[in-house]
Residue frames as a rotation matrix with the C-alpha (Angstrom) as fourth column:
UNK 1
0.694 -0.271 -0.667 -44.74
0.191 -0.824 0.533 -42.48
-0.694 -0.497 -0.520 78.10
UNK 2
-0.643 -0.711 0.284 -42.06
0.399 0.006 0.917 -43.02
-0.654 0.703 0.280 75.41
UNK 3
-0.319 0.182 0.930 -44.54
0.903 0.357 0.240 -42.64
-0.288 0.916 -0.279 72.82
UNK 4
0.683 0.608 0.405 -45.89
0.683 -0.728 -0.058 -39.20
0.259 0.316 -0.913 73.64
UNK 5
0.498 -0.747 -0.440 -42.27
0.120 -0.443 0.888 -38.12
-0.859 -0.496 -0.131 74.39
UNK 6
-0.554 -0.661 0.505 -41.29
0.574 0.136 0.807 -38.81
-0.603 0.738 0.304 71.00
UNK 7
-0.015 0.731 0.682 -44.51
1.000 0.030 -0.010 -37.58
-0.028 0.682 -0.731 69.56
UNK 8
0.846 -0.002 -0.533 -44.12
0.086 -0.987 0.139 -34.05
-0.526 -0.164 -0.835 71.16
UNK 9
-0.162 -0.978 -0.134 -40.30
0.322 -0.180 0.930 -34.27
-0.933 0.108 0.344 69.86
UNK 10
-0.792 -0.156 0.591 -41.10
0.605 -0.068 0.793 -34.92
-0.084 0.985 0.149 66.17
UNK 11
0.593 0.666 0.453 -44.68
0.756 -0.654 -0.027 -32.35
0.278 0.358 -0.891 66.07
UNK 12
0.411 -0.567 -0.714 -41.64
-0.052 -0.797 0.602 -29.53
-0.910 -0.210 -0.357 68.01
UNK 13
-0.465 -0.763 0.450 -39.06
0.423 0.255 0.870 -30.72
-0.778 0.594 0.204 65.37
UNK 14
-0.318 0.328 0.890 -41.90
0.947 0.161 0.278 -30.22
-0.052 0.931 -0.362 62.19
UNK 15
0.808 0.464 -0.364 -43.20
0.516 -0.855 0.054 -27.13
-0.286 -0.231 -0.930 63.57
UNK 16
0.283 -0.793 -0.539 -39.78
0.302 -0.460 0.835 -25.70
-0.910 -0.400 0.109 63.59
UNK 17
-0.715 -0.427 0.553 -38.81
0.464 0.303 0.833 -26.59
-0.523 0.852 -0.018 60.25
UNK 18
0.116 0.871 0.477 -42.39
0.976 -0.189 0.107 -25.76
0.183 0.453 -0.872 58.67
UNK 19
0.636 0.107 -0.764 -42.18
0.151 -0.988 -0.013 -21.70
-0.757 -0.107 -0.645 60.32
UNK 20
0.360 -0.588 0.724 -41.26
0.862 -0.086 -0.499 -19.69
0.356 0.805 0.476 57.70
UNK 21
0.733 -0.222 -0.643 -39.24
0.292 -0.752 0.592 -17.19
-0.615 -0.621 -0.486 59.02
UNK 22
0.838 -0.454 0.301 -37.19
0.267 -0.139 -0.954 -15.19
0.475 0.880 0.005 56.68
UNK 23
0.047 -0.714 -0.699 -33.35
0.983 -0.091 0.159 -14.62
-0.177 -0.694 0.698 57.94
UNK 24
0.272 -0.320 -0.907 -32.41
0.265 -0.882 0.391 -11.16
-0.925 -0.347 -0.155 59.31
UNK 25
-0.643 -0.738 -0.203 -30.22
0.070 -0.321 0.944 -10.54
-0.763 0.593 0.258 55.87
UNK 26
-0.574 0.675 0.463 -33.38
0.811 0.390 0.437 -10.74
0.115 0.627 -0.771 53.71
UNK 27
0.225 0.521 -0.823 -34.88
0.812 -0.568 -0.138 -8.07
-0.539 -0.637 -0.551 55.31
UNK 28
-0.245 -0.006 0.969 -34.98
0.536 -0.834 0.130 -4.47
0.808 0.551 0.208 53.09
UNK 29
0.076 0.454 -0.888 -35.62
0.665 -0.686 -0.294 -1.38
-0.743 -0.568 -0.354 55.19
UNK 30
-0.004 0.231 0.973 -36.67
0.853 -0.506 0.124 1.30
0.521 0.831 -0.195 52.24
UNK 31
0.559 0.577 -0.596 -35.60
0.658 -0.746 -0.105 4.76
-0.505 -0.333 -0.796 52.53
UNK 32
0.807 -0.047 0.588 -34.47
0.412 -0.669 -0.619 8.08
0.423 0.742 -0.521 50.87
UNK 33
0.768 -0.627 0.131 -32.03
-0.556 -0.549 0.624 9.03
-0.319 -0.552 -0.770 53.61
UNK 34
0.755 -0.653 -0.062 -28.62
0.187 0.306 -0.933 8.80
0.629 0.693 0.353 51.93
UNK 35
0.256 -0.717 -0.649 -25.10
0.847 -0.157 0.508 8.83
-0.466 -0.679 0.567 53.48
UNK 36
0.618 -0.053 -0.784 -23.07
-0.079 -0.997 0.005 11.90
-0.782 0.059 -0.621 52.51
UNK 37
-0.426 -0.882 0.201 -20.85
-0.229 0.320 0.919 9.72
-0.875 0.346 -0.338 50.40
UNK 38
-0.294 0.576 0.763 -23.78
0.793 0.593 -0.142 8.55
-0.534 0.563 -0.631 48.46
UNK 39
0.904 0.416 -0.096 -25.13
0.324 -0.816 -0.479 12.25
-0.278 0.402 -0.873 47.45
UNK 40
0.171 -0.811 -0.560 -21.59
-0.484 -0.564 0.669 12.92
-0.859 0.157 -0.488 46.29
UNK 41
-0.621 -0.405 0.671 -21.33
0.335 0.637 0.694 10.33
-0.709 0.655 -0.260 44.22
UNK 42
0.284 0.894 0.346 -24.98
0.845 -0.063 -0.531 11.04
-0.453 0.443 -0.774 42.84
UNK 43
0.735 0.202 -0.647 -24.19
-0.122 -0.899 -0.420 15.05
-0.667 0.387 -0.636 42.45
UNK 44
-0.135 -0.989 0.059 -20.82
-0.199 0.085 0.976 13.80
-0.971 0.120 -0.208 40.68
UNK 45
-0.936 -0.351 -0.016 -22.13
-0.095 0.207 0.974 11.57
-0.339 0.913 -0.228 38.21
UNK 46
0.439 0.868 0.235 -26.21
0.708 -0.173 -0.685 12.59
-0.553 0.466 -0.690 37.34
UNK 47
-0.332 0.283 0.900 -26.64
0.703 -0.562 0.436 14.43
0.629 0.777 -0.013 33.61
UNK 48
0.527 0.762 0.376 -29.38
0.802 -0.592 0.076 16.54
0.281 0.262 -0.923 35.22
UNK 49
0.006 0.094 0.996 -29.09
0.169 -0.981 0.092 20.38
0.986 0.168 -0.022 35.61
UNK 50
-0.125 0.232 -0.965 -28.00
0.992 -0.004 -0.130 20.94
-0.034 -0.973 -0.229 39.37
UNK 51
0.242 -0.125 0.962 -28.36
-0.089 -0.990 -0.106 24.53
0.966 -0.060 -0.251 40.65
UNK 52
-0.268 0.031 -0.963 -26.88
0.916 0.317 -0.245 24.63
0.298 -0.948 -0.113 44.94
UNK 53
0.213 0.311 0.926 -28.14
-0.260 -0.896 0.360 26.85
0.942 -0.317 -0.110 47.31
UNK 54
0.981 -0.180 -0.077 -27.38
0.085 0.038 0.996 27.09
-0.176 -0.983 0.052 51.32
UNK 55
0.415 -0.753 0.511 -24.05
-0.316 0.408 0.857 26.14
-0.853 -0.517 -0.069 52.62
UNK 56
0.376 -0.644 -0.666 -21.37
-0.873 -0.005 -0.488 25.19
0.311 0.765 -0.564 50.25
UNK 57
0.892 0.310 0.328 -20.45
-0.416 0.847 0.330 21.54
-0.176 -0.431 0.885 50.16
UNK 58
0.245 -0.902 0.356 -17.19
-0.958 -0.283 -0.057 21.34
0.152 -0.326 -0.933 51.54
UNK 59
0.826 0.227 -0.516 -16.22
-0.157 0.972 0.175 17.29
0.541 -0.063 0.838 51.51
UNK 60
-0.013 -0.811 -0.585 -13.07
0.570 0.475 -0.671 18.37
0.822 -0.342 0.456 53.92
UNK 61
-0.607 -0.035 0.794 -14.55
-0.436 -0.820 -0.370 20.11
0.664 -0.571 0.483 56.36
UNK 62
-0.983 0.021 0.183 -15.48
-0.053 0.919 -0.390 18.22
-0.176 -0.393 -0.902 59.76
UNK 63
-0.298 0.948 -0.113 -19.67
0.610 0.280 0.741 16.56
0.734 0.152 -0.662 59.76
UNK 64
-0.893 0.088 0.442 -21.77
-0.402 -0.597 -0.694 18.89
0.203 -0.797 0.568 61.20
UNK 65
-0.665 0.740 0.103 -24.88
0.670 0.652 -0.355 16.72
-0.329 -0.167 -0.929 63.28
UNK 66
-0.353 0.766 -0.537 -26.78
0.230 -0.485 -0.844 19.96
-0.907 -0.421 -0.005 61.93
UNK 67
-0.508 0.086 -0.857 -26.31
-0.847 -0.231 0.479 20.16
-0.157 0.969 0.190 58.02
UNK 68
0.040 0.274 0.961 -28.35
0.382 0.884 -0.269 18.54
-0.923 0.378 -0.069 55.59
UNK 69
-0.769 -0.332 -0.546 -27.90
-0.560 -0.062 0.826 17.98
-0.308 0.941 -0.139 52.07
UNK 70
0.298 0.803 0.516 -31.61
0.369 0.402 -0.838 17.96
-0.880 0.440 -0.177 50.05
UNK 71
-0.959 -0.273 -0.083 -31.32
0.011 -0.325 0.946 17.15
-0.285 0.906 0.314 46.46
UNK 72
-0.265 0.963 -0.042 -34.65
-0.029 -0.052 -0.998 17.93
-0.964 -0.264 0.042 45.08
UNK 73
-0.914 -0.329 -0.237 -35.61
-0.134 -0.306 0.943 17.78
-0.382 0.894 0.235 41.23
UNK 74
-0.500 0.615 -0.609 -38.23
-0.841 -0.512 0.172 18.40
-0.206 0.599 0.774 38.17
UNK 75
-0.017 0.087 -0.996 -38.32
-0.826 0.560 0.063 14.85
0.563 0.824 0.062 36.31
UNK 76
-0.091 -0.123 0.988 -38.89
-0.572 0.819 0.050 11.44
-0.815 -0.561 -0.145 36.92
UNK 77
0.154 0.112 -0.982 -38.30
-0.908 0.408 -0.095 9.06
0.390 0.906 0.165 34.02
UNK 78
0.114 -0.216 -0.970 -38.48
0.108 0.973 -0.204 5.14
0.988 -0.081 0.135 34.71
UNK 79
0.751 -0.064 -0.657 -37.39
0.656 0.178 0.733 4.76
0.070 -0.982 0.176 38.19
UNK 80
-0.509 -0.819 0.264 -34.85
0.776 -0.570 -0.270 7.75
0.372 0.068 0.926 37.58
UNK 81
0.468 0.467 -0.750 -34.95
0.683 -0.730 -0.028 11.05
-0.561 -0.500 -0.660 39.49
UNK 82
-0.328 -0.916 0.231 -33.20
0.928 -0.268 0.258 13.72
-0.175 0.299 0.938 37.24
UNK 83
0.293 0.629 0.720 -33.90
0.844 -0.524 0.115 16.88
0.450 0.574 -0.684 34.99
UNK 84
-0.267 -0.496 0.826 -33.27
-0.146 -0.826 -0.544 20.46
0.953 -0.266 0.148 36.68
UNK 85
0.326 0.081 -0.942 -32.25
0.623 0.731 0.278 19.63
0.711 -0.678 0.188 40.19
UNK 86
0.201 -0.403 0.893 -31.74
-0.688 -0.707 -0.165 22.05
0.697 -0.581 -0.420 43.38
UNK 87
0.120 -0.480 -0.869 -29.22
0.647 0.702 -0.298 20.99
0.753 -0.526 0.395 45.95
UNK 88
0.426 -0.033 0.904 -29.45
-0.142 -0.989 0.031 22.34
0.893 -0.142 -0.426 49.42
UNK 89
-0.221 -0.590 -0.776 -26.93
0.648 0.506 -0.569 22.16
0.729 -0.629 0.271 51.85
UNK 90
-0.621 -0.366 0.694 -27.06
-0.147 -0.815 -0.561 23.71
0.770 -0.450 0.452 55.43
UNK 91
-0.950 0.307 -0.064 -29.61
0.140 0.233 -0.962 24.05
-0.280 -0.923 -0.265 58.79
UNK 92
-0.465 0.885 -0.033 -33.03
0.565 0.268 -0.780 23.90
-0.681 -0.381 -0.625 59.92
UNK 93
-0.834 0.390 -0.389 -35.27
-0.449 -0.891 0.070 26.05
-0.320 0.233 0.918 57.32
UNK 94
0.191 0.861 0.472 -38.28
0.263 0.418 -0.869 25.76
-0.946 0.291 -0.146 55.14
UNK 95
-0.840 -0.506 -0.195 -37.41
-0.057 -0.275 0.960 25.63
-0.539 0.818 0.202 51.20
UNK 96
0.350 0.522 -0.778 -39.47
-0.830 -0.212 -0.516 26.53
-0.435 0.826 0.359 48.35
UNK 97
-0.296 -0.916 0.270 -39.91
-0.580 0.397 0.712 23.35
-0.759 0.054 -0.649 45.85
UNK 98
0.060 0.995 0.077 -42.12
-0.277 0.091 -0.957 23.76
-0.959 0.036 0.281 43.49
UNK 99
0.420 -0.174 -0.891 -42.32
-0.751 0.484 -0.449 21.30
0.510 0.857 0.072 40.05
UNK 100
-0.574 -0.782 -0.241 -40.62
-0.752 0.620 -0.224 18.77
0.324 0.053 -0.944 42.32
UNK 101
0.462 0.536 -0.707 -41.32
-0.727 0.686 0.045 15.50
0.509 0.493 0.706 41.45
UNK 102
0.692 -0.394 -0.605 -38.28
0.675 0.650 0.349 13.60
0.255 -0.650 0.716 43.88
UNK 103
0.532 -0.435 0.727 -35.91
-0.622 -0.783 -0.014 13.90
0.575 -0.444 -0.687 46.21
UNK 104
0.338 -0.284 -0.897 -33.39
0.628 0.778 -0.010 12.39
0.701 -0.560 0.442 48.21
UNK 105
0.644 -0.118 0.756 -31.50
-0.436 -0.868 0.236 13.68
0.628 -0.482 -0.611 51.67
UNK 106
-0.440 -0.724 -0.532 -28.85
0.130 0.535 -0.835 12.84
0.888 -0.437 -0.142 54.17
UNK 107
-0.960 0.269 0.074 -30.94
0.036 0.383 -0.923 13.29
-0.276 -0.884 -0.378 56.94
UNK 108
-0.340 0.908 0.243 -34.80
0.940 0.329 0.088 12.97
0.000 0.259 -0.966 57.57
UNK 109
-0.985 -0.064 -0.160 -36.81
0.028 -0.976 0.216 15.79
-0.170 0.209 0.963 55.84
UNK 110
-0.272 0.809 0.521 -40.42
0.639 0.556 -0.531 16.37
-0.719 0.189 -0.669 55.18
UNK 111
-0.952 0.183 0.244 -41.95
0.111 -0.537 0.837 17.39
0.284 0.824 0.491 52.01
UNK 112
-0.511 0.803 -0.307 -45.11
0.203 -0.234 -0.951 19.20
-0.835 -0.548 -0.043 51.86
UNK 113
-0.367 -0.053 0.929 -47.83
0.881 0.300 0.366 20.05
-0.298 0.952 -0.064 49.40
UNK 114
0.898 0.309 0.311 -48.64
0.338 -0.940 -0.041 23.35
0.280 0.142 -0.949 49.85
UNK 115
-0.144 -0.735 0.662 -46.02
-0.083 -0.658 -0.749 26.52
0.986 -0.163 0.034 49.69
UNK 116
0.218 0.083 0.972 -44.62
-0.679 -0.703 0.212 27.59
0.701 -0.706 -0.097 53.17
UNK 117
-0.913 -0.208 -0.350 -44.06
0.050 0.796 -0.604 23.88
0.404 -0.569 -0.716 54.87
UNK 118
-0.568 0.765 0.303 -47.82
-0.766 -0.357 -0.534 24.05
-0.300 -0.536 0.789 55.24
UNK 119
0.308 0.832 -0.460 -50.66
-0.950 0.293 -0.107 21.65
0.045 0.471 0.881 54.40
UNK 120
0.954 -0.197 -0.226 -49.90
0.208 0.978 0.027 17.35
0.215 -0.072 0.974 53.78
UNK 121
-0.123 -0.926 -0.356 -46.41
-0.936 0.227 -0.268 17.02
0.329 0.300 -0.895 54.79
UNK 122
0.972 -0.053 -0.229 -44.81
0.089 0.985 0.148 13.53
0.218 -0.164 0.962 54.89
UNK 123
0.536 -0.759 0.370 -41.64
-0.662 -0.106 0.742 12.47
-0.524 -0.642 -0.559 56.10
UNK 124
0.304 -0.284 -0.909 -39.21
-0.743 0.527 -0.413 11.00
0.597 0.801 -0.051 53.52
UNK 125
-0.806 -0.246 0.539 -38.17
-0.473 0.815 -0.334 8.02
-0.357 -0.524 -0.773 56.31
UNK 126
-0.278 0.686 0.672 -41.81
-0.036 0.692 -0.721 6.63
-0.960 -0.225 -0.167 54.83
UNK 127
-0.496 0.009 -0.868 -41.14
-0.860 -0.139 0.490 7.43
-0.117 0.990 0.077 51.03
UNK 128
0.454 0.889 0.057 -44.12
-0.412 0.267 -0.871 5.59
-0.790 0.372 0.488 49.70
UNK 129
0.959 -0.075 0.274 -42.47
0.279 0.434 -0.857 4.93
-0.054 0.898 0.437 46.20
UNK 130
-0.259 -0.965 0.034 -38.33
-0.175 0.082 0.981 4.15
-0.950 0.248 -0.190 45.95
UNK 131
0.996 0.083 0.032 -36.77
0.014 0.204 -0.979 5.02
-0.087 0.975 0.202 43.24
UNK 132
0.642 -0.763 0.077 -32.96
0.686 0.527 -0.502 4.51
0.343 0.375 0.861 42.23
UNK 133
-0.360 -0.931 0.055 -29.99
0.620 -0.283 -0.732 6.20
0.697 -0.230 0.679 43.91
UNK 134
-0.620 0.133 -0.774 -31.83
0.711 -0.324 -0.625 6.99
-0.333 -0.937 0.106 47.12
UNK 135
-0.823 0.512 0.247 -34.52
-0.321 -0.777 0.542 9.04
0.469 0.366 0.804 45.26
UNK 136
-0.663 0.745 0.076 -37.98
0.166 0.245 -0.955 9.34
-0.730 -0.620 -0.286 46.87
UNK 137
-0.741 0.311 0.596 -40.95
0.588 -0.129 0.798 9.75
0.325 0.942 -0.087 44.33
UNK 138
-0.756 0.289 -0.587 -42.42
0.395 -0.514 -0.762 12.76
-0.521 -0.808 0.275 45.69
UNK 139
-0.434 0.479 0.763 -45.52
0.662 -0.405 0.631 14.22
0.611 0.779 -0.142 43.42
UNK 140
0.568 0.816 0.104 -46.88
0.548 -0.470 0.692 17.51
0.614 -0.336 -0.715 44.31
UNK 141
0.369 0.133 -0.920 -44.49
0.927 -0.121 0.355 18.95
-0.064 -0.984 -0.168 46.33
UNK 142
0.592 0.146 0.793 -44.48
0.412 -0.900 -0.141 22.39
0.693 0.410 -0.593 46.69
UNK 143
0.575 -0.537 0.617 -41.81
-0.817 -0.348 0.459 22.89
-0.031 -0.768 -0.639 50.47
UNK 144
0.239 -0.448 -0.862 -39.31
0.615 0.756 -0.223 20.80
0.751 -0.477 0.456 51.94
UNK 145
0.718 0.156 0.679 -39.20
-0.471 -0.610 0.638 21.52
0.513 -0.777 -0.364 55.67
UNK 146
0.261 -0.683 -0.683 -35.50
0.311 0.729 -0.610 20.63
0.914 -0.053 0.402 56.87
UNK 147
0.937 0.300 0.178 -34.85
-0.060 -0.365 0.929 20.12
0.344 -0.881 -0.324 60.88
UNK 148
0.339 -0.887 0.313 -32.45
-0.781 -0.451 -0.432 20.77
0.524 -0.098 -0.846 63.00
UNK 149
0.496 -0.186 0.848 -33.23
-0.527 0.712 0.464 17.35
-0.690 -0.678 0.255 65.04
């Protein structure tokens, strides 16, 4: 009885040890959805060519749960998003966004490949290919379809 009391101890004990189990802090969750602090910094200090439309971005004026701020743009070089970049700030619509190659956003948006928020869209929460400063790598899109949820 001792012997197969210990024996279960030390096969529990090895088992334990053997599971690889990465810790919690190891763990990456990949997405494009930036804070508002981040897309400030980003519109501050990127080279590329911004142009804004919607809403004026007002960084003392209180959070509305309904604005979003999509930066969309031409270029992708290396793991950079840059080049002539439209920034829209404001509610629910459907934006023209054609030539754009990435994109990042403060809340979830979905890009599409046909004009009008028609045809493939995806949802940048599942950006397929990160790229640097919260940029999604978006080829083809031709809408971005931003909700009010």
């Amino acid at each position: 009885m001792q012997f197969s009391t210990l024996f279960v101890t030390v096969v529990l004990a090895v088992a334990a040890i053997a599971s690889p189990v990465a810790p919690a802090a190891d763990v990456q969750t990949s997405t494009s959805i930036v804070s508002e602090a981040e897309m400030a910094h980003f519109l501050a200090t990127t080279d590329a060519e911004l142009t804004f439309i919607g809403e004026a971005i007002n960084p003392l004026a209180k959070r509305s749960a309904q604005t979003t701020t999509v930066t969309f743009c031409s270029k992708r070089v290396g793991n950079i998003c840059g080049g002539t970049c439209t920034v829209y700030s404001g509610g629910a619509t459907c934006l023209d966004a054609a030539n754009t190659v990435c994109m990042s956003a403060t809340k979830d948006v979905g890009f599409c490949d046909e004009t009008g928020c028609n045809g493939n869209c995806n949802a940048m929460s599942t950006c397929g290919t990160q790229m640097g400063n919260g940029f999604c790598f978006t080829p083809n899109t031709q809408s971005i379809l931003v909700s009010s949820l």
